[in-house]
C-alpha positions as CSV (number, residue, x, y, z in Angstrom):
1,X,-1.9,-6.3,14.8
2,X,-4.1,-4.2,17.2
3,X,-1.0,-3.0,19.0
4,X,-0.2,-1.1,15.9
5,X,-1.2,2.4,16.3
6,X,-3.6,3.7,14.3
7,X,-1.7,6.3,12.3
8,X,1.2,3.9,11.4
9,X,-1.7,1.4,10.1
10,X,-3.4,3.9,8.1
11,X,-0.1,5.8,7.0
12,X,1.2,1.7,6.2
13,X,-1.7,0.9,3.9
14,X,-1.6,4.2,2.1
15,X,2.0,3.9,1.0
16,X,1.6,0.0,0.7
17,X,-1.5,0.4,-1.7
18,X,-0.7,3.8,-3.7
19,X,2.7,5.2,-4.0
20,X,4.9,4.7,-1.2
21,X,6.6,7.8,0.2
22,X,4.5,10.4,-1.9
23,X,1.2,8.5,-0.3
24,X,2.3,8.7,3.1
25,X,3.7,12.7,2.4
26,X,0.4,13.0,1.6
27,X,-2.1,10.9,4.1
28,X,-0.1,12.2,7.3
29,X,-0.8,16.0,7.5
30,X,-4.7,15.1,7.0
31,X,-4.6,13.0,9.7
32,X,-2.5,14.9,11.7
33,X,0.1,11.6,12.1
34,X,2.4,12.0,15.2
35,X,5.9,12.1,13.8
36,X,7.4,8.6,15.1
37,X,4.3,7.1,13.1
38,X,5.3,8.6,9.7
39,X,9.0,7.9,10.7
40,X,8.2,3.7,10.8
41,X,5.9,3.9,8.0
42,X,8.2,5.8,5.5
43,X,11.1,3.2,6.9
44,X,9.2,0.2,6.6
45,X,8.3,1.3,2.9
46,X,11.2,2.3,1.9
47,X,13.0,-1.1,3.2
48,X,10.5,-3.3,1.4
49,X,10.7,-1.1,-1.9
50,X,14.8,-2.2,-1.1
51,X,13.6,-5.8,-1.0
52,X,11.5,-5.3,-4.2
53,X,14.6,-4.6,-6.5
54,X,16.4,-8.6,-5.3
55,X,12.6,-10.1,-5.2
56,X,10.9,-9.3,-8.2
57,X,13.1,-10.3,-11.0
58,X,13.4,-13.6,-9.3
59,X,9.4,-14.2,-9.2
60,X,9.3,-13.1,-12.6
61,X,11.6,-15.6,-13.5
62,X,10.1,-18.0,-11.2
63,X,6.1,-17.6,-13.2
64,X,8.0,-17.3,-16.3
65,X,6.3,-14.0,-16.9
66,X,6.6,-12.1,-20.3
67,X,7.6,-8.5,-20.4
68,X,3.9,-6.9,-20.1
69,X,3.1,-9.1,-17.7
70,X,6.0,-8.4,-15.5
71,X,5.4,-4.5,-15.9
72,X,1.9,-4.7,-15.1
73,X,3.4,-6.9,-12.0
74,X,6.6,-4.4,-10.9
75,X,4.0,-1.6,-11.6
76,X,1.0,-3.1,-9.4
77,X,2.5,-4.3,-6.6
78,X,5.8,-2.5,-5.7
79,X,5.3,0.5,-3.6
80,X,7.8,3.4,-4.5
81,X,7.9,4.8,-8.1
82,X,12.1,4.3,-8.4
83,X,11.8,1.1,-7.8
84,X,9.2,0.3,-9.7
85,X,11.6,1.9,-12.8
86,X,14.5,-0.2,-11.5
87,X,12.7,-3.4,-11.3
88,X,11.2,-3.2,-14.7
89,X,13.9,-1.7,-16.9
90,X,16.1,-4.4,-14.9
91,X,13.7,-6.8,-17.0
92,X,13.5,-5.4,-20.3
93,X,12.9,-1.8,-21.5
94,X,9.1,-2.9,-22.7
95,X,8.6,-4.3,-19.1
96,X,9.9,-0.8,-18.1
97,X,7.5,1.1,-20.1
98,X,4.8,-0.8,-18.7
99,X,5.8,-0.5,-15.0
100,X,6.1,2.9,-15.4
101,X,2.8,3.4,-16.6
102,X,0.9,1.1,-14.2
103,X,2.4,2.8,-11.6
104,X,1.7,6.2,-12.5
105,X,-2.7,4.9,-12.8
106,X,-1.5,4.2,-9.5
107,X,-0.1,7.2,-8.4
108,X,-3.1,9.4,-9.6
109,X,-5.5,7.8,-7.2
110,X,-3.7,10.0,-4.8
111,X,-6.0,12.5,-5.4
112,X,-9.1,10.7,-5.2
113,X,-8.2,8.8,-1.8
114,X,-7.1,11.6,-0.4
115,X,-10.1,13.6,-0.4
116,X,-12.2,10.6,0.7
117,X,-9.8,10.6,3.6
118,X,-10.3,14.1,4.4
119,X,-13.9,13.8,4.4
120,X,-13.6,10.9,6.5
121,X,-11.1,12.7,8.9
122,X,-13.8,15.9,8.8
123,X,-16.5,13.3,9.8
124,X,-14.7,11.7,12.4
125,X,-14.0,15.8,13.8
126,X,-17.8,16.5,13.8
127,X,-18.5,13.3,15.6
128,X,-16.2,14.4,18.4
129,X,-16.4,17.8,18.6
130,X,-20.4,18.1,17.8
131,X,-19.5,20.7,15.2
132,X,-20.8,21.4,11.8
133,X,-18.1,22.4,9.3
134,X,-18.6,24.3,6.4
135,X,-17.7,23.2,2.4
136,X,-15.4,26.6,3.1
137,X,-13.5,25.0,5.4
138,X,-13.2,21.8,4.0
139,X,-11.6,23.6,0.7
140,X,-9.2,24.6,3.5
141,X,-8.1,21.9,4.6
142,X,-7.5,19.9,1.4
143,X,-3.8,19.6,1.7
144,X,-1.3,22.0,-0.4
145,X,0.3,18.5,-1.5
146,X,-3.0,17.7,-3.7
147,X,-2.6,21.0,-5.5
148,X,0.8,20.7,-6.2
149,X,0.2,17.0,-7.3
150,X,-2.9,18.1,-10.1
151,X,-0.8,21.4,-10.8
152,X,1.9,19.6,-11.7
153,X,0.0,17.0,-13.9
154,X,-1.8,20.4,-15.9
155,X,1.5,21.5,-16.4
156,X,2.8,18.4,-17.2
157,X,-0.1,17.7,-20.0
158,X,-0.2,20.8,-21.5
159,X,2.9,22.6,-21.6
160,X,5.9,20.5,-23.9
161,X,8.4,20.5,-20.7
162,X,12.2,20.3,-21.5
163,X,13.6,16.9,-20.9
164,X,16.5,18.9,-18.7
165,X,13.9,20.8,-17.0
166,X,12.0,17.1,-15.8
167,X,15.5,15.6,-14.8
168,X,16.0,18.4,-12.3
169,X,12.6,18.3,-11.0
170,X,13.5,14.8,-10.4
171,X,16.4,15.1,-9.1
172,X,15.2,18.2,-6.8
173,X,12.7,16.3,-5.4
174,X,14.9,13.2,-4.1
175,X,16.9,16.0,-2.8
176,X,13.8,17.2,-0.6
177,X,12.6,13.7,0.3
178,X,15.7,13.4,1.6
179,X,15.7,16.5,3.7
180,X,12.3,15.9,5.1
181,X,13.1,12.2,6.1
182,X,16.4,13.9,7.7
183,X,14.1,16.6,9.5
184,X,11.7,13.4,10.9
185,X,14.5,11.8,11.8
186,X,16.1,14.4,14.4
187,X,13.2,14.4,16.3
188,X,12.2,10.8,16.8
189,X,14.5,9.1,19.5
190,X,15.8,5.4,19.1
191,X,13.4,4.6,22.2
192,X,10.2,5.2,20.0
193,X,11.5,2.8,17.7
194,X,12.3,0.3,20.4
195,X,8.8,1.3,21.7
196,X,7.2,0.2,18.3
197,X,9.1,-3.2,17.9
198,X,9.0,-5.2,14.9
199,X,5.2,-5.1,14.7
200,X,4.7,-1.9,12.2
201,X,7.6,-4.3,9.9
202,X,5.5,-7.4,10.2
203,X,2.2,-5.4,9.7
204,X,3.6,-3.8,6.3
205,X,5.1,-7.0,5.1
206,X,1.6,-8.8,5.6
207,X,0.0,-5.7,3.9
208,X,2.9,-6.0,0.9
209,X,2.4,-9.5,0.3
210,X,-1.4,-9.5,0.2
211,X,-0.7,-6.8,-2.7
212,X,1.3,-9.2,-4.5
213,X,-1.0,-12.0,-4.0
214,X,-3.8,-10.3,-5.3
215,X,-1.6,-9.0,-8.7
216,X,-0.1,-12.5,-9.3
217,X,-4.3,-13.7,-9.3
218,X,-5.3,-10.7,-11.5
219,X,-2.4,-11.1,-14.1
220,X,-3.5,-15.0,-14.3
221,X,-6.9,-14.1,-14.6
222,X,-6.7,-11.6,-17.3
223,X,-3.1,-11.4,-18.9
């Protein structure tokens, strides 16, 4: 997979490993990802999080899995948080439950992986530039996406938020997603894609399928 670029990989394994979309909205202005890089990696998550919904209930079946084991399952190893939902309440509304919450442990180490890849993008600057960079700066350059994400679990924890008030957040945000994978998309030309080939695809589904592995072993080991 060398011939992968190295943003696509990087941008591929956040979304794979964390939280689809949100991951990669994240990782991609910290590493300053060229556009047709997040472009295949939100598309290649966002097919296999389509796949997710027809594959899952049928390997449930398959290891006979009970509801809390199937949540922690949908939860662990699907990338994007909708389909994690859909997957598990397409089970049964305790497998849902439990989905839900796996997913969102999994969604808060957003915050911790992101400032680990800041600091590793600040390292990799100083290497090349011969520059030292002040804690000032690096406050700076933590991404306005990181604030947002801990504002909005304060708010979230502490205030008692209408459930109509939630529903349009919700709803707002798919709205936005939309528009930003809309904005990509007029400026990446079919060529790029072309360019790219089906080795970002491959790559992902490699990366998605160790995931699964490695939560099939843990839910035998513990659950």
């Amino acid at each position: 997979m060398d011939e992968v670029d190295e943003d696509t990989r990087l941008l591929l394994g956040m979304g794979t490993a964390i939280c689809g979309g949100s991951a990669i909205a994240m990782a991609a202005p910290i590493i300053d990802a060229e556009d047709d890089a997040i472009a295949m990696s939100l598309t290649t998550v966002f097919w296999y999080n389509l796949l997710a919904l027809f594959v899952f209930p049928f390997l449930g079946e398959l290891l006979h899995y009970s509801a809390l084991q199937f949540g922690i399952f949908a939860g662990a190893a699907i990338n994007d948080t909708s389909s994690v939902v859909a997957a598990g309440f397409e089970h049964s509304d305790v497998a849902g439950d439990i989905a839900t919450i796996t997913k969102l442990v999994r969604t808060v180490l957003i915050v911790p992986v992101s400032l680990i890849l800041l600091l590793w993008q600040i390292r990799r600057s100083v290497v090349h530039s011969n520059q030292k960079i002040s804690f000032k700066v690096v406050i700076r350059l933590v991404t306005s996406f990181i604030y947002g994400f801990l504002a909005s679990i304060l708010l979230a924890t502490l205030l008692p938020l209408p459930e109509t008030f939630v529903t349009g957040i919700k709803d707002l945000s798919k709205i936005v997603m939309t528009a930003a994978l809309v904005a990509i998309g007029l400026t990446i030309e079919g060529s790029q894609f072309k360019k790219a080939g089906f080795r970002p695809i491959l790559l992902g589904g490699i990366t998605w399928s160790a995931v699964i592995l490695v939560a099939i072993l843990l839910i035998h080991i513990f659950y």
